[in-house]
NUDRENDREN-185059 format. One record per residue (C-alpha): x, y, z; residue in one letter; residue number from 1. Coordinates in steps of 0.02 Angstrom, whole numbers, padded with zeros to 5 digits. Each point is the difference from the previous one (the first is absolute). Layout:
N
((X,Y,Z),'a',NUM),
...
***
This chain:
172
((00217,-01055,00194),'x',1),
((00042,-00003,00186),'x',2),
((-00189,-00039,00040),'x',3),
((-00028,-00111,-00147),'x',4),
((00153,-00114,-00039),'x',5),
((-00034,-00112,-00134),'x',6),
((-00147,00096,-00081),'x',7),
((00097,00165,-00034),'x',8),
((00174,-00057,-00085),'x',9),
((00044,00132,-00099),'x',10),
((00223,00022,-00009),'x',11),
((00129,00052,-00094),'x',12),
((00018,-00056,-00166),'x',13),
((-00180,-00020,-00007),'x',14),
((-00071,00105,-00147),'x',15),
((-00194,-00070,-00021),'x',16),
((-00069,00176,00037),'x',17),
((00132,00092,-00111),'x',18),
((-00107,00027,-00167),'x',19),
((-00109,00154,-00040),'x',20),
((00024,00176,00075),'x',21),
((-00086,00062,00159),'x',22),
((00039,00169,00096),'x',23),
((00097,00050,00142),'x',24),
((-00005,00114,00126),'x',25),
((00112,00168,-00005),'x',26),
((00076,-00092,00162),'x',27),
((00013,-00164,-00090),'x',28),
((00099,00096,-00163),'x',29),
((00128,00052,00154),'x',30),
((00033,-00150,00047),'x',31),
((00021,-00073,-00166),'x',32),
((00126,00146,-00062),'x',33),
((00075,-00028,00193),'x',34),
((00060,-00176,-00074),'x',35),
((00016,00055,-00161),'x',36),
((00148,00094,00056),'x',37),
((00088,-00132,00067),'x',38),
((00011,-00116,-00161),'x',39),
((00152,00016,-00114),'x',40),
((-00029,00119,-00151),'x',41),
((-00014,-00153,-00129),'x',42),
((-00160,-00050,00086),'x',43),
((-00063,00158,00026),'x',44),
((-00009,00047,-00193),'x',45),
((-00060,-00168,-00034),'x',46),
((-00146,00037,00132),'x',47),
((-00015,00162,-00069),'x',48),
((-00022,-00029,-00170),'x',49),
((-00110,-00140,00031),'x',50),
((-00099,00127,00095),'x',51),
((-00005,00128,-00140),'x',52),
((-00062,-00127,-00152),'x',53),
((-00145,-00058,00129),'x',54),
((-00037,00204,00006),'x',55),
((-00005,00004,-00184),'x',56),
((-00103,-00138,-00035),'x',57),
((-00128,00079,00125),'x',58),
((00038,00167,-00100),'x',59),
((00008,00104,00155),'x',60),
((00159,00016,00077),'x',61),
((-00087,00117,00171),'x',62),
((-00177,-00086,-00005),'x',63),
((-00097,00117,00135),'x',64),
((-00065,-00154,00110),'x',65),
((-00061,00135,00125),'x',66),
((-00189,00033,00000),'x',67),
((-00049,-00179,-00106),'x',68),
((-00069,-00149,00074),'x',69),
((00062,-00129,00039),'x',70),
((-00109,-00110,-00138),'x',71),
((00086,00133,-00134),'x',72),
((00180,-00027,00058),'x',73),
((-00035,-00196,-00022),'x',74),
((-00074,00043,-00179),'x',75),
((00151,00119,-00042),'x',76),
((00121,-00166,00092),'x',77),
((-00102,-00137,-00095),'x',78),
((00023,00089,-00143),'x',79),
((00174,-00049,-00028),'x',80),
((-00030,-00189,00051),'x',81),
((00124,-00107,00080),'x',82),
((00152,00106,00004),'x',83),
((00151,-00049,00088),'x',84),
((00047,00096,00134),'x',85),
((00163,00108,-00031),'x',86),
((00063,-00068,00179),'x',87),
((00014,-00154,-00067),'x',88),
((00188,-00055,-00014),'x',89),
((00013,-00136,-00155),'x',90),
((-00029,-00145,00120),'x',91),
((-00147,00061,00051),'x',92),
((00047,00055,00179),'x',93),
((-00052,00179,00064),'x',94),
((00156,00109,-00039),'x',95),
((-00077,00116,00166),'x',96),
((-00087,-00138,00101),'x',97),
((00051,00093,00180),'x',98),
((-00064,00142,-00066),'x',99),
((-00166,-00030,-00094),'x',100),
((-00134,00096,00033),'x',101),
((-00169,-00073,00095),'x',102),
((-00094,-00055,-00144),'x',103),
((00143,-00097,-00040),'x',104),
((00005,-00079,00194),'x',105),
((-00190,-00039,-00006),'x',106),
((-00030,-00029,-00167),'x',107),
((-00100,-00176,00001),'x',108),
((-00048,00007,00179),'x',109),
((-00198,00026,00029),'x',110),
((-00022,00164,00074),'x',111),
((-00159,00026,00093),'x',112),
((-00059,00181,00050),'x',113),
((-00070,00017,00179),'x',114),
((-00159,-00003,-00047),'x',115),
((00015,-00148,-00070),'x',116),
((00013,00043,-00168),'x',117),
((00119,-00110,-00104),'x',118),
((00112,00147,-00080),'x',119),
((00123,-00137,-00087),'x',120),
((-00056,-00186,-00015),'x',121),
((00204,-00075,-00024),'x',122),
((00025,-00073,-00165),'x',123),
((00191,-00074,00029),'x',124),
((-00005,-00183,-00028),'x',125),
((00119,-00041,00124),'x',126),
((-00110,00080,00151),'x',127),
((-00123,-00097,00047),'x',128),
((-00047,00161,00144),'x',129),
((-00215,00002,-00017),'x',130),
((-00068,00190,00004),'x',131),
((-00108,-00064,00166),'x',132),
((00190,-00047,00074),'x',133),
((00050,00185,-00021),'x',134),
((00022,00112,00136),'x',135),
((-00116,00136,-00038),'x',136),
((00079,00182,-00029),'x',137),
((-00079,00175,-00020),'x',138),
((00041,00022,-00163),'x',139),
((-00098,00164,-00029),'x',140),
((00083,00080,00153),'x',141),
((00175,-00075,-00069),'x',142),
((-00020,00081,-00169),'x',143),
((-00059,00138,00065),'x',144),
((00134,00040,00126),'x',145),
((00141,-00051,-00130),'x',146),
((-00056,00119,-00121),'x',147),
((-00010,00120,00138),'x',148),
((00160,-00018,00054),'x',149),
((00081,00006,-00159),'x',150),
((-00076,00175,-00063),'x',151),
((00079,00063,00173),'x',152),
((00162,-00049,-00050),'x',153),
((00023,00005,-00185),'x',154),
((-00117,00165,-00005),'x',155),
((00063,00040,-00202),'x',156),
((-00029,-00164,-00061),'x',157),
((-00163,-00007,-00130),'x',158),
((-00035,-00163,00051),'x',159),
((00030,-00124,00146),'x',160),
((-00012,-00150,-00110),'x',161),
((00102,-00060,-00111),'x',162),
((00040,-00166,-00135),'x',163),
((00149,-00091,00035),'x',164),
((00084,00018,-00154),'x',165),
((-00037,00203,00037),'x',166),
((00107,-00021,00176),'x',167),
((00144,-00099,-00060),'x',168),
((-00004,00116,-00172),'x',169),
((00176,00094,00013),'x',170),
((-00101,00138,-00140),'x',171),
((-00149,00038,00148),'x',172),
***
């Protein structure tokens, strides 16, 4: 945004990108239950259970994201279709919006691998941010090193990725 005004708008209260799961980093889920914590107990049940009838529709409540590609999470995602998110408070603004997790923050923004590679075209209709405008990241090297880091410090979890109906999910 600070490099682009005008072409990346995304704020609070907007909700284009909220439909249809994606997953979340172990350090993302922290974050999220981080802010979870901090909301009075009537919107954490309602967040909760929102949560939990996404995880039942998917008919796994601990989906083992760990090992599949990224094409078969989007399948198992896409599966469901547009669901709301379960951060969504009824007016559509983001319940956690200073703490969502980084897909959340770049989700419609072109991101362009060092290599040139276009990982993620952007598909929000209010950016207007072209994949050539995008400063390029190693994404590889940033995937790689998250996932490092995050076996180092959560050593007993299965999995270092996770839905986020699975990190808000009070049942986990």
């Amino acid at each position: 945004q600070a490099r682009h005004p005008g072409k990346v708008v995304c704020a609070r209260g907007c909700s284009d990108c909220c439909r249809g799961l994606f997953d979340v980093s172990l350090a993302d889920a922290g974050l999220l239950r981080e802010g979870l914590a901090g909301l009075d107990a009537a919107a954490r049940r309602d967040i909760e259970a929102r949560a939990g009838a996404i995880l039942e529709r998917l008919g796994e409540t601990r989906p083992d994201l760990d090992g599949r590609t990224p094409r078969e999470i989007d399948d198992l995602c896409d599966a469901l279709g547009p669901v709301e998110c379960p951060l969504l408070a009824p007016d559509g603004a983001c319940r956690l919006y200073e703490h969502r997790p980084l897909p959340c923050r770049l989700n419609g923004v072109p991101i362009v691998d060092a290599a040139g590679g276009v990982v993620f075209p952007g598909d929000c209709p209010r950016c207007s941010l072209r994949p050539e405008e995008a400063p390029p990241i190693d994404y590889a090297r940033f995937r790689r090193d998250e996932r490092r880091i995050l076996r180092r410090l959560h050593p007993r979890q299965s999995g270092v990725t996770l839905l986020i109906p699975q990190a808000v999910w009070e049942k986990r």
